[in-house]
PyMOL Python script that loads the backbone (N, CA, C, O; Angstrom):
from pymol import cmd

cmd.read_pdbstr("""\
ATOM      1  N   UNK A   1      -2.298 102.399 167.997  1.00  0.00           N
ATOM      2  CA  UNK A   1      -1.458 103.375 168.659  1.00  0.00           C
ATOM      3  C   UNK A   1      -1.476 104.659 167.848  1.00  0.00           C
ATOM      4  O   UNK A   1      -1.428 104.525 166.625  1.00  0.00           O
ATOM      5  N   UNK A   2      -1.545 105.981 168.394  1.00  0.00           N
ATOM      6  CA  UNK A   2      -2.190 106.882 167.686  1.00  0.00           C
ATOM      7  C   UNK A   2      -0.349 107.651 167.770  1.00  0.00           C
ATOM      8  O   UNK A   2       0.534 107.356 168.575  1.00  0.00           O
ATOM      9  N   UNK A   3      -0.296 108.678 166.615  1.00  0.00           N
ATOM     10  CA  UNK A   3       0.824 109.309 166.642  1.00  0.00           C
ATOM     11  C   UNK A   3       1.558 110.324 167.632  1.00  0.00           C
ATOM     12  O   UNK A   3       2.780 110.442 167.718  1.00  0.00           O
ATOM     13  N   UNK A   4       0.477 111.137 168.465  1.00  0.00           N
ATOM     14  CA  UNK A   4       0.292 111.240 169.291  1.00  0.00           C
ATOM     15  C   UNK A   4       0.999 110.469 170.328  1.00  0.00           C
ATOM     16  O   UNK A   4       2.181 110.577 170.001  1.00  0.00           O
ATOM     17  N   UNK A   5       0.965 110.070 170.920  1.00  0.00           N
ATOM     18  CA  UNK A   5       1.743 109.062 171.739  1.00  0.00           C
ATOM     19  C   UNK A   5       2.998 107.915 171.481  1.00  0.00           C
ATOM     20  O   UNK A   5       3.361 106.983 172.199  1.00  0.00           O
ATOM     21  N   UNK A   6       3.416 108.305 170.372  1.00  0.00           N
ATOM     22  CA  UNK A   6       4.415 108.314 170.041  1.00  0.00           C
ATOM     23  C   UNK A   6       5.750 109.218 170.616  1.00  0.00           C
ATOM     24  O   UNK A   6       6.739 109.134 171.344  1.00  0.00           O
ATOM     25  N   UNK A   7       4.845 110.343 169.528  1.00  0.00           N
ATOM     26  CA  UNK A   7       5.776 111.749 170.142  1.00  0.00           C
ATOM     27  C   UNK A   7       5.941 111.855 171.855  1.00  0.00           C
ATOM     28  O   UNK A   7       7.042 112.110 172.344  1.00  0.00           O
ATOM     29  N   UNK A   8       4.866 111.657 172.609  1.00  0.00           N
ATOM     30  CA  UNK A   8       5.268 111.660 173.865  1.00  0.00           C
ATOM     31  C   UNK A   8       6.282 110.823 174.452  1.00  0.00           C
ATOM     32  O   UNK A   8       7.023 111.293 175.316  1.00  0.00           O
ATOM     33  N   UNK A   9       6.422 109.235 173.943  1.00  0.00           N
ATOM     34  CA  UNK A   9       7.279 108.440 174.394  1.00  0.00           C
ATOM     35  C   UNK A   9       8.916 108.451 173.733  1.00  0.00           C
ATOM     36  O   UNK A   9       9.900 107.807 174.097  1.00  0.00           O
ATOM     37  N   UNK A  10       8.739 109.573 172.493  1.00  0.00           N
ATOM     38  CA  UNK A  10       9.946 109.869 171.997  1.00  0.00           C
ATOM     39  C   UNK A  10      10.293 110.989 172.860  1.00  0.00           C
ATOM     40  O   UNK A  10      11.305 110.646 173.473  1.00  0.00           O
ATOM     41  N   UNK A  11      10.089 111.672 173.060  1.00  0.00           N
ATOM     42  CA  UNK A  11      10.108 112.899 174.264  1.00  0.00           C
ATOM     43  C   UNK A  11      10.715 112.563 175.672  1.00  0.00           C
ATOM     44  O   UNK A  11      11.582 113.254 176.208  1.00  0.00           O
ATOM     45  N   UNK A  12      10.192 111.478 176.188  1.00  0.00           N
ATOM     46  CA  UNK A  12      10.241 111.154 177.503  1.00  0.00           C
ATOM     47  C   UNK A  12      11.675 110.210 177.348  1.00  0.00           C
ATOM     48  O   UNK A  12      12.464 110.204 178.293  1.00  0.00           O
ATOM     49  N   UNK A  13      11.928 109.521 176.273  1.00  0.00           N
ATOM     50  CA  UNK A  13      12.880 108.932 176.295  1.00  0.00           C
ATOM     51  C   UNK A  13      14.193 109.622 175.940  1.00  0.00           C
ATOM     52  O   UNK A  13      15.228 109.054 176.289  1.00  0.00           O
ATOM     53  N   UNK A  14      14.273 110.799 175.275  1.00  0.00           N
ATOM     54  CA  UNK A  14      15.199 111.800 174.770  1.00  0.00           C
ATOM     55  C   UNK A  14      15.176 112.993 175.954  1.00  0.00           C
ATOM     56  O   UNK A  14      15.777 114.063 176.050  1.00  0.00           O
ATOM     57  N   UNK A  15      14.373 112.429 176.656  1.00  0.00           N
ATOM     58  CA  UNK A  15      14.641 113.310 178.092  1.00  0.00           C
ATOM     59  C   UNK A  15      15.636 112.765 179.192  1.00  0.00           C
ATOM     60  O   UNK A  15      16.666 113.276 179.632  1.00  0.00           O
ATOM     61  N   UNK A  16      14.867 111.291 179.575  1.00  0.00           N
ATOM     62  CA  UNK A  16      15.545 110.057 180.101  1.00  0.00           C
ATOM     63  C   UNK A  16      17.736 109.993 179.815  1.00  0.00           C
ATOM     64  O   UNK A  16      18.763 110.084 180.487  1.00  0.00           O
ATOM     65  N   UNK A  17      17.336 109.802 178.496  1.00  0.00           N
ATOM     66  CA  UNK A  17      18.783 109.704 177.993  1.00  0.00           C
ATOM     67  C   UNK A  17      19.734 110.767 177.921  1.00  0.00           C
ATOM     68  O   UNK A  17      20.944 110.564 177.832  1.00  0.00           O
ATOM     69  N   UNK A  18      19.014 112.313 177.969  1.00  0.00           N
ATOM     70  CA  UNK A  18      19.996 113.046 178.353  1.00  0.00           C
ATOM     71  C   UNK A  18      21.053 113.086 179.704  1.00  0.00           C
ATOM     72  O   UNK A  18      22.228 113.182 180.061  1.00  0.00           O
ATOM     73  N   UNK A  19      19.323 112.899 180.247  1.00  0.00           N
ATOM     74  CA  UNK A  19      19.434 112.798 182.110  1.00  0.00           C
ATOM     75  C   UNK A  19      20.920 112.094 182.359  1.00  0.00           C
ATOM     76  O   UNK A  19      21.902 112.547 182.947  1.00  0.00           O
ATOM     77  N   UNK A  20      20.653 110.402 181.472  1.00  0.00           N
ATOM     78  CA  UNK A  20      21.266 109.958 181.888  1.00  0.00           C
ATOM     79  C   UNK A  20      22.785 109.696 181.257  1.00  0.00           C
ATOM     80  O   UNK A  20      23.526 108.918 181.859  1.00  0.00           O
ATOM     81  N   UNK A  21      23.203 110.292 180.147  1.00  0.00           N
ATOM     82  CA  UNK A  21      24.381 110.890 180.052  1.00  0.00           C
ATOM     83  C   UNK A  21      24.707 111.717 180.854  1.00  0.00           C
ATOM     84  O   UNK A  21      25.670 111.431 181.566  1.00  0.00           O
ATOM     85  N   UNK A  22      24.270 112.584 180.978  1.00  0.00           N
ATOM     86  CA  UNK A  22      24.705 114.008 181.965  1.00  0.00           C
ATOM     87  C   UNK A  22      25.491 113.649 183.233  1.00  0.00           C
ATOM     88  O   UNK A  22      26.462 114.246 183.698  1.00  0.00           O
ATOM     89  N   UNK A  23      24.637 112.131 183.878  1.00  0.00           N
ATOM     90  CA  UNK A  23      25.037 111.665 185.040  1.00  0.00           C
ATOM     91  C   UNK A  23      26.493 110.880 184.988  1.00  0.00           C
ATOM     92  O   UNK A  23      27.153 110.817 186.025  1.00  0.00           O
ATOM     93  N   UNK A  24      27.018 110.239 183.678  1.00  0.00           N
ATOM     94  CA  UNK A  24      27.732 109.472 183.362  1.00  0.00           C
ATOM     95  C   UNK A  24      29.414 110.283 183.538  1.00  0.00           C
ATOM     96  O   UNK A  24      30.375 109.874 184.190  1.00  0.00           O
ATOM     97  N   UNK A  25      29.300 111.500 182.721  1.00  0.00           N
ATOM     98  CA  UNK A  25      29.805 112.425 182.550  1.00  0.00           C
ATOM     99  C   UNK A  25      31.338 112.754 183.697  1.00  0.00           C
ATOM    100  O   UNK A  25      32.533 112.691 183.410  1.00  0.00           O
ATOM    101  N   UNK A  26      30.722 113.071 184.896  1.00  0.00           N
ATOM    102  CA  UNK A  26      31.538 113.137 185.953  1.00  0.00           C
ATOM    103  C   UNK A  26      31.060 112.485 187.262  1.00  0.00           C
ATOM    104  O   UNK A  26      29.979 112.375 187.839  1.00  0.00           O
ATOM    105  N   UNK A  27      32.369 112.089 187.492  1.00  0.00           N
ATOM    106  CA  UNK A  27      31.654 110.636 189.148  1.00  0.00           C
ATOM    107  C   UNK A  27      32.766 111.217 190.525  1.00  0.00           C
ATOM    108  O   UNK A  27      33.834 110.800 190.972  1.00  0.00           O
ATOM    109  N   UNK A  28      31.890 112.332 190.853  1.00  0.00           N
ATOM    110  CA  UNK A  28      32.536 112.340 191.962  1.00  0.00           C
ATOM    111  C   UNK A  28      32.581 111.824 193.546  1.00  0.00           C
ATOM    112  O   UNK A  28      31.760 110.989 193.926  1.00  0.00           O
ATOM    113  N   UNK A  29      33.294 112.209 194.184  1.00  0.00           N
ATOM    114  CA  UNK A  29      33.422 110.993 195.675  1.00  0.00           C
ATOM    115  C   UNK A  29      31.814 111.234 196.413  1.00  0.00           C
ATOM    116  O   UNK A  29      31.445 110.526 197.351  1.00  0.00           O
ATOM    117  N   UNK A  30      31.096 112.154 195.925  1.00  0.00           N
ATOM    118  CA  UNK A  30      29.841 112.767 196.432  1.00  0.00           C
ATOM    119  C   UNK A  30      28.916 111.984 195.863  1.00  0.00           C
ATOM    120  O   UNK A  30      28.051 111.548 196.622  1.00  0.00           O
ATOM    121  N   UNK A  31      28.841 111.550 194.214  1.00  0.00           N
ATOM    122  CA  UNK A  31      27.864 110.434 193.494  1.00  0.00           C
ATOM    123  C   UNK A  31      28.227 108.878 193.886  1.00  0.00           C
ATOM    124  O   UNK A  31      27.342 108.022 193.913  1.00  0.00           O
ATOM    125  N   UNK A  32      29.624 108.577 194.192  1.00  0.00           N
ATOM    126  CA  UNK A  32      29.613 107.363 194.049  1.00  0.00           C
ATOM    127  C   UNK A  32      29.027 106.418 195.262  1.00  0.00           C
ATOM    128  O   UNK A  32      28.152 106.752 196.061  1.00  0.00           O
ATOM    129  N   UNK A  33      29.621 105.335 195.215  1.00  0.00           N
ATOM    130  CA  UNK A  33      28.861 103.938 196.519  1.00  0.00           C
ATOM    131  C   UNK A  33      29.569 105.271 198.056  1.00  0.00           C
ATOM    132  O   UNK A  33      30.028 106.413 198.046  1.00  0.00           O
ATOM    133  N   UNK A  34      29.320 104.409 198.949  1.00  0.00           N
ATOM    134  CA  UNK A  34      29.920 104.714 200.142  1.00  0.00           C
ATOM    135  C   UNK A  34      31.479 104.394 200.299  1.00  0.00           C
ATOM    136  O   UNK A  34      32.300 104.847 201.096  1.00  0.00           O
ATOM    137  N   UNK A  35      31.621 103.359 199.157  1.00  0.00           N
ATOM    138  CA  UNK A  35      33.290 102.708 198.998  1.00  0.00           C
ATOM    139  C   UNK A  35      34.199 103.557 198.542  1.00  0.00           C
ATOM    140  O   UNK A  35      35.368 103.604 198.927  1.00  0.00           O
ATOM    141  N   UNK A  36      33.570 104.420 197.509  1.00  0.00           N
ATOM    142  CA  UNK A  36      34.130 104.743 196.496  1.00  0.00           C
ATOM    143  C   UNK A  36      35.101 106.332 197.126  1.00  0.00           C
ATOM    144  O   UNK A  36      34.539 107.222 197.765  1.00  0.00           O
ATOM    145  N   UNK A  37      36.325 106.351 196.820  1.00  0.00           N
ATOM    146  CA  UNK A  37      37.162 107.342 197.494  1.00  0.00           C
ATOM    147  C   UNK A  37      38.052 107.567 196.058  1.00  0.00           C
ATOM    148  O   UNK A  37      38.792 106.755 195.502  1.00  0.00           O
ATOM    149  N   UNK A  38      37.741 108.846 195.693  1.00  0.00           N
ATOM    150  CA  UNK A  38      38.677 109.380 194.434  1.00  0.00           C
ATOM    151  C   UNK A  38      39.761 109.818 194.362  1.00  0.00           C
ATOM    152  O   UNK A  38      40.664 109.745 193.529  1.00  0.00           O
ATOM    153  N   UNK A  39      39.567 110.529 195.766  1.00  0.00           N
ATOM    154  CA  UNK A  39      41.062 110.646 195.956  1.00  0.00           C
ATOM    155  C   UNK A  39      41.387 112.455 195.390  1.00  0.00           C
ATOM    156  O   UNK A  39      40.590 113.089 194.699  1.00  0.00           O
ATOM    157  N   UNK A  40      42.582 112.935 195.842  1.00  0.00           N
ATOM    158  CA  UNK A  40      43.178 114.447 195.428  1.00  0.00           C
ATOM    159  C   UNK A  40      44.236 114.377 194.095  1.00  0.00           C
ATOM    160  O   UNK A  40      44.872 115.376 193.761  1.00  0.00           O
ATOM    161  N   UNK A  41      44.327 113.336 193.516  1.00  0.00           N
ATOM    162  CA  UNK A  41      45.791 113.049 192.466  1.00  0.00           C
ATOM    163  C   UNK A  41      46.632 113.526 192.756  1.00  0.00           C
ATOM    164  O   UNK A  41      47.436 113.981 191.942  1.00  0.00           O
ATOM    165  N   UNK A  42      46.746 113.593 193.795  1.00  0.00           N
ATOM    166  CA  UNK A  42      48.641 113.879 194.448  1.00  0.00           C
ATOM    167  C   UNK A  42      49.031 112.279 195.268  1.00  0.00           C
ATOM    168  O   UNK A  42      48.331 111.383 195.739  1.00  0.00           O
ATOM    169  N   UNK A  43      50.547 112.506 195.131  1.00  0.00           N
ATOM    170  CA  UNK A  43      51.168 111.534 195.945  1.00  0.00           C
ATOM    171  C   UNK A  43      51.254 111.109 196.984  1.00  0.00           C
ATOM    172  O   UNK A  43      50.779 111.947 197.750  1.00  0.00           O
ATOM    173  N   UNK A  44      51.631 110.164 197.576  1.00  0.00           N
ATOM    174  CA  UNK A  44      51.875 109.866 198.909  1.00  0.00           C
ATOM    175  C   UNK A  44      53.262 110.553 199.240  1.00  0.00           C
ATOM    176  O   UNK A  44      54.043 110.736 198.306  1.00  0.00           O
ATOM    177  N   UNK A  45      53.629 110.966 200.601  1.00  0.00           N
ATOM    178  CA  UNK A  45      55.028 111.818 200.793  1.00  0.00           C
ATOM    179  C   UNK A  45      55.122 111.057 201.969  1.00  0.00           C
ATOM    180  O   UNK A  45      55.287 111.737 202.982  1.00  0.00           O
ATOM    181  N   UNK A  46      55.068 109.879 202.123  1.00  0.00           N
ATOM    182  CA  UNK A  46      55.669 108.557 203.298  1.00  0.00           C
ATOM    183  C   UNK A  46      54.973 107.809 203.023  1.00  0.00           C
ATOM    184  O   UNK A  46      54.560 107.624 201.879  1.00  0.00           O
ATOM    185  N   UNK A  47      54.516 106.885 204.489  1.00  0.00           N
ATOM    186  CA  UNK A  47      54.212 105.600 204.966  1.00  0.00           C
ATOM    187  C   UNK A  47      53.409 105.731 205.940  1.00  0.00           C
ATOM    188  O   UNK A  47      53.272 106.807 206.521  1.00  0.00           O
ATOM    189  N   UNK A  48      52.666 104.488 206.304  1.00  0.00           N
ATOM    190  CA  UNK A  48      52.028 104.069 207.309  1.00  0.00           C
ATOM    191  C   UNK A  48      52.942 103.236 208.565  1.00  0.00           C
ATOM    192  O   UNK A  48      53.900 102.530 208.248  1.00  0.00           O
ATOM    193  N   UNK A  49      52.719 103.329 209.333  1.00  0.00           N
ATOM    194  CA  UNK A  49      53.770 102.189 210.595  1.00  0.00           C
ATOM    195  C   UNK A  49      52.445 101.590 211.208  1.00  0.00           C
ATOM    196  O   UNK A  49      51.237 101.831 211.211  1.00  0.00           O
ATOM    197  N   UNK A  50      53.456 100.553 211.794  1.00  0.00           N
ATOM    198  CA  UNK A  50      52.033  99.746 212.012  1.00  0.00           C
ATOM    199  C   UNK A  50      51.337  99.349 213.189  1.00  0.00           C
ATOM    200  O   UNK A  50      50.724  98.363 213.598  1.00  0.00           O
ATOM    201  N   UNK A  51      51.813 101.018 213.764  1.00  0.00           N
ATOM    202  CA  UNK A  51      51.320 101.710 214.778  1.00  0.00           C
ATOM    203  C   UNK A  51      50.678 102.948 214.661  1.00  0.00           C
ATOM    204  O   UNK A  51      50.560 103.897 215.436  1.00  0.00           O
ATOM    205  N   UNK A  52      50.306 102.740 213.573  1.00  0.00           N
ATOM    206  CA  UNK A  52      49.238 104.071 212.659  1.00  0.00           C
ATOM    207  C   UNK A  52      49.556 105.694 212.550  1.00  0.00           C
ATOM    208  O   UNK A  52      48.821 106.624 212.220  1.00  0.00           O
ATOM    209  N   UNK A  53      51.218 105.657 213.041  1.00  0.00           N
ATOM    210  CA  UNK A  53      51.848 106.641 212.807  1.00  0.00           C
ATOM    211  C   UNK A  53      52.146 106.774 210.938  1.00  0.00           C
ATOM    212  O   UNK A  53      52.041 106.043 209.953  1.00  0.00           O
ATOM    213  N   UNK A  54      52.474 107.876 211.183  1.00  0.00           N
ATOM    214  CA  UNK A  54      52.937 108.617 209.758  1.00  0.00           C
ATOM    215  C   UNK A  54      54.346 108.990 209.501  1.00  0.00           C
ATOM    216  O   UNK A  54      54.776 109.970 210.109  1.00  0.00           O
ATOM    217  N   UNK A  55      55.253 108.253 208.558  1.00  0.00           N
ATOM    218  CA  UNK A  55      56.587 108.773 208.379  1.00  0.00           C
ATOM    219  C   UNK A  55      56.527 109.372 207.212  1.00  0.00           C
ATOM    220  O   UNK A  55      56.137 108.869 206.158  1.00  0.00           O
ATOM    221  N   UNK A  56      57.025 110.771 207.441  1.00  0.00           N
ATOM    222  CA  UNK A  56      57.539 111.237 205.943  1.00  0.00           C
ATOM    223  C   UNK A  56      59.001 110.654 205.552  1.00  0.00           C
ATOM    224  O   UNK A  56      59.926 110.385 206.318  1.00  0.00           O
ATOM    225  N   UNK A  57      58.950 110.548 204.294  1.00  0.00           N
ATOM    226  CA  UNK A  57      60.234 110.077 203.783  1.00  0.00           C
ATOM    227  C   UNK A  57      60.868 111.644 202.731  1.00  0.00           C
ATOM    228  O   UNK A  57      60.210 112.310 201.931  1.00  0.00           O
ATOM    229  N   UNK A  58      62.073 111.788 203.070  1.00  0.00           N
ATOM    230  CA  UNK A  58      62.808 113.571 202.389  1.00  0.00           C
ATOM    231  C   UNK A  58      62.036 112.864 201.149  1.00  0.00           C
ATOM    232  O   UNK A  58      60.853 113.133 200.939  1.00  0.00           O
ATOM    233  N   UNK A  59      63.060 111.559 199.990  1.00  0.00           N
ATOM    234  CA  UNK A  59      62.760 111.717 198.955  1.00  0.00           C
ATOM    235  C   UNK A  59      61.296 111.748 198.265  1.00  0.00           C
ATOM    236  O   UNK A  59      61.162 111.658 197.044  1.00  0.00           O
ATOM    237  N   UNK A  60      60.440 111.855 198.975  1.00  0.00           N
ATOM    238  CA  UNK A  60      58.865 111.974 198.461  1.00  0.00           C
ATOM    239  C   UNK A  60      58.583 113.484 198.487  1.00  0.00           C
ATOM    240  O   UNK A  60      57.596 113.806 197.826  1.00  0.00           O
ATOM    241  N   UNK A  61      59.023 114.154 198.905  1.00  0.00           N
ATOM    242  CA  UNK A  61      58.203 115.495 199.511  1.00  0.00           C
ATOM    243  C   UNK A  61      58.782 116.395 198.235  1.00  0.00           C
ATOM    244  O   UNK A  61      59.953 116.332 197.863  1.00  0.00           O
ATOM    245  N   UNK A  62      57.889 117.140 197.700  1.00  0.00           N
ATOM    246  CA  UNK A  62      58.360 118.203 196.581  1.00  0.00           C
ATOM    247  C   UNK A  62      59.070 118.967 196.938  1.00  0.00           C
ATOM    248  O   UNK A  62      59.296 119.475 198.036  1.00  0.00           O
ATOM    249  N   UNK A  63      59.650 119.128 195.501  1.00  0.00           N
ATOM    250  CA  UNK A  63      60.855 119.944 195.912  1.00  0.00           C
ATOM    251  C   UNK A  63      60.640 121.637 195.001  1.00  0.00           C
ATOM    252  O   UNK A  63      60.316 121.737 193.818  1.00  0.00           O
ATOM    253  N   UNK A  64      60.866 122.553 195.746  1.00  0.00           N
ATOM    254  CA  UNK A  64      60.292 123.923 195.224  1.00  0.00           C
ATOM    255  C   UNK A  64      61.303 124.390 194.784  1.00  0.00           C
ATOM    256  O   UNK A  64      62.250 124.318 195.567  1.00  0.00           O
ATOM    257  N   UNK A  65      61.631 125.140 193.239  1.00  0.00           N
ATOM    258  CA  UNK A  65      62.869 125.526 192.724  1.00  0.00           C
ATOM    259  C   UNK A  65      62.608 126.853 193.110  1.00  0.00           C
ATOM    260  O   UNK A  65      61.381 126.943 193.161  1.00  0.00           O
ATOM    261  N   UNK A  66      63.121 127.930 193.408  1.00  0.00           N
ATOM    262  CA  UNK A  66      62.463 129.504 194.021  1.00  0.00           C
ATOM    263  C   UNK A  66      64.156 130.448 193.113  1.00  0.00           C
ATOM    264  O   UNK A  66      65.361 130.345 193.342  1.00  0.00           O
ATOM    265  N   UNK A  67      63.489 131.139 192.272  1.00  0.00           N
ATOM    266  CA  UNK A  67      64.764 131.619 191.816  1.00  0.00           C
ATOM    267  C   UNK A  67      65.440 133.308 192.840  1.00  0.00           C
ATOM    268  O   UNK A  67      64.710 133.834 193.680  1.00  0.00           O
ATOM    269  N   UNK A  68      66.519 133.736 192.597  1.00  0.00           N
ATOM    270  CA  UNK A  68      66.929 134.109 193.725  1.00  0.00           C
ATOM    271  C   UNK A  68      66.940 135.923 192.812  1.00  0.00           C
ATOM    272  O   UNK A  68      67.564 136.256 191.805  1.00  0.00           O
ATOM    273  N   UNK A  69      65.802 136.906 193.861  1.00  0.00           N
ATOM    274  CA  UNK A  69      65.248 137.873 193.064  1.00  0.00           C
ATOM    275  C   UNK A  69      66.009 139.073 193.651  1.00  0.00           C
ATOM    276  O   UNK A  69      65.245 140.028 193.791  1.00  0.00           O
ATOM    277  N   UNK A  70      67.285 139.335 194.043  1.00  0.00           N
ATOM    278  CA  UNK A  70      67.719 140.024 194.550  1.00  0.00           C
ATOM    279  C   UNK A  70      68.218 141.211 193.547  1.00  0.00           C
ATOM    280  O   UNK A  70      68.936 140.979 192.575  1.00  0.00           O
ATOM    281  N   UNK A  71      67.771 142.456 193.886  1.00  0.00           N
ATOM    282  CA  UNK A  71      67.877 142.911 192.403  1.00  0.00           C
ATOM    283  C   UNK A  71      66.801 143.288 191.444  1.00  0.00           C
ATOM    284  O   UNK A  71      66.724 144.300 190.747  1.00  0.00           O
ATOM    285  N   UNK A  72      66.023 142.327 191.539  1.00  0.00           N
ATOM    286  CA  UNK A  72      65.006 142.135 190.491  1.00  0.00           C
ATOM    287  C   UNK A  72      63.940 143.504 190.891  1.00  0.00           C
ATOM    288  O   UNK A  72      63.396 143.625 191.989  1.00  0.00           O
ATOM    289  N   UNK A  73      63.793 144.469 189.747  1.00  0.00           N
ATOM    290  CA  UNK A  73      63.213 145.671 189.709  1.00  0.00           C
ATOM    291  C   UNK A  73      61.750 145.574 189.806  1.00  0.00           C
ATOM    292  O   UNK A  73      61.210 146.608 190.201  1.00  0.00           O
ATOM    293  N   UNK A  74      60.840 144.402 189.493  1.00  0.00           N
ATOM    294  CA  UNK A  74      59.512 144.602 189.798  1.00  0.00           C
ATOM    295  C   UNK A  74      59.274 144.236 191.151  1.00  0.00           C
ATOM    296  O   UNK A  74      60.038 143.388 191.613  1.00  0.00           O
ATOM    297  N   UNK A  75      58.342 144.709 191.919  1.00  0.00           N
ATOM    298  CA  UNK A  75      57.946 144.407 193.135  1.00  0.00           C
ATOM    299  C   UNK A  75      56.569 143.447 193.014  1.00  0.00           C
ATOM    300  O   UNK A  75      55.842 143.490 192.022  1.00  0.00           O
ATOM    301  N   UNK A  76      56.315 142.551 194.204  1.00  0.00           N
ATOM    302  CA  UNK A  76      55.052 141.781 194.175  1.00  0.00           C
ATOM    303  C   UNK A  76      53.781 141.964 193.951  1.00  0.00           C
ATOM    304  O   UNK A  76      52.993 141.129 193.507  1.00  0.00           O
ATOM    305  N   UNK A  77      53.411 143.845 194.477  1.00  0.00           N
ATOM    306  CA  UNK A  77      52.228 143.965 194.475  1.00  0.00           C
ATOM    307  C   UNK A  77      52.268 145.021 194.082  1.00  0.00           C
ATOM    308  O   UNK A  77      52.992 145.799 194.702  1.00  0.00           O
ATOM    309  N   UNK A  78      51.521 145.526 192.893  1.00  0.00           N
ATOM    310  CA  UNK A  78      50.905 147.154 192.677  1.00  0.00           C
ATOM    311  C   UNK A  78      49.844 147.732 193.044  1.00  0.00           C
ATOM    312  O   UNK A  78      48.680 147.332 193.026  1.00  0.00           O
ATOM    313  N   UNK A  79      50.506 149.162 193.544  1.00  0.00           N
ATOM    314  CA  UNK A  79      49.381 150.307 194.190  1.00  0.00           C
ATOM    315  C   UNK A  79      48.070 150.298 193.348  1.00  0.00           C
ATOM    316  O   UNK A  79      48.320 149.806 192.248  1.00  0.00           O
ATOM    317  N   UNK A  80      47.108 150.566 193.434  1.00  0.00           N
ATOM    318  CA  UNK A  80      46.429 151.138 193.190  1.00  0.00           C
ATOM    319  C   UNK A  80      45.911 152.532 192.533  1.00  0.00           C
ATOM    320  O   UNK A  80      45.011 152.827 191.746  1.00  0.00           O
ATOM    321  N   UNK A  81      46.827 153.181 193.174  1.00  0.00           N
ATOM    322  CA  UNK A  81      47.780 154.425 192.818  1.00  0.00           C
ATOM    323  C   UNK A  81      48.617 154.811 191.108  1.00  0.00           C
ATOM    324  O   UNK A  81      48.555 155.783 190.356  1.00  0.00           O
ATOM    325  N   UNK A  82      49.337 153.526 191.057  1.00  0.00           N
ATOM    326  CA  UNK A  82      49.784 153.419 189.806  1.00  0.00           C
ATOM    327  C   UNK A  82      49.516 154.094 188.249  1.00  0.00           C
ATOM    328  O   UNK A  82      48.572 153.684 187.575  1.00  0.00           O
ATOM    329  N   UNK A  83      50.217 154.913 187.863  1.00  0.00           N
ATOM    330  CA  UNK A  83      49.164 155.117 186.435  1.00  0.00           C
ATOM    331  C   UNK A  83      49.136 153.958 185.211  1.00  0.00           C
ATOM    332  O   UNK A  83      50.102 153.406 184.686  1.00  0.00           O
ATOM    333  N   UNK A  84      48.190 153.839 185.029  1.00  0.00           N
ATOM    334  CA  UNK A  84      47.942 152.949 183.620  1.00  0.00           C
ATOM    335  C   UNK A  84      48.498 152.927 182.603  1.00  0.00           C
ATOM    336  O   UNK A  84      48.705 151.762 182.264  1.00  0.00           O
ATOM    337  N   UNK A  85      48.937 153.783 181.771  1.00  0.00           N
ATOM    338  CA  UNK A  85      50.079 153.942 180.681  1.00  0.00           C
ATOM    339  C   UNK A  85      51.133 154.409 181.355  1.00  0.00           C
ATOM    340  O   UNK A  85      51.189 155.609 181.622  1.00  0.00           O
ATOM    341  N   UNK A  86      52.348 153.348 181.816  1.00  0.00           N
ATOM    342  CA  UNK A  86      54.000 153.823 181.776  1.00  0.00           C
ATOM    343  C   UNK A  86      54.504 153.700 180.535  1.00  0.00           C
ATOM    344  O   UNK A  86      54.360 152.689 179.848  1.00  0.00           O
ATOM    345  N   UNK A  87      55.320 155.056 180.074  1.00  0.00           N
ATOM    346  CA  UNK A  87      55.971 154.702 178.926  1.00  0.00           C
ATOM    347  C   UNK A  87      57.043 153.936 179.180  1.00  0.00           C
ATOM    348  O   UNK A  87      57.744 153.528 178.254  1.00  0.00           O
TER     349      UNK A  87
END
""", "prot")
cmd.dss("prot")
cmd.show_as("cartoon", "prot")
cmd.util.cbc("prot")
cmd.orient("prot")
């Protein structure tokens, strides 16, 4: 076996093994079986009936704290217009 061909099969295999880390890495619902469902990592906010309807249940559904801006001197969106240094 000449040295030569060595180096090639060290090559091909340090190619191989990148490949196949790379693949390991992240498994999304697009790589996996046809089974495989990953899902959004959010909750369920009801039930199933077993008439394949959907109940929401209140205590599942998020709850949004919104503080109350009445008053509050900045506005949502700036002009364009605006100058860049306010003192």
């Amino acid at each position: 076996m000449s040295a030569g061909s060595v180096g090639v099969s060290a090559r091909w295999e340090e190619q191989y093994l990148c490949k196949h880390r790379a693949s390991l890495n992240i498994l999304t619902s697009k790589t996996g079986t046809r089974n495989y469902y990953k899902g959004k990592n959010c909750l369920s906010t009801g039930r199933h009936t077993s008439k394949g309807k959907y109940i929401l249940i209140a205590e599942k559904l998020p709850k949004y704290v919104v503080p109350d801006l009445t008053g509050f001197p900045l506005k949502p969106y700036v002009e364009h217009s605006t100058p860049k240094n306010i003192p």
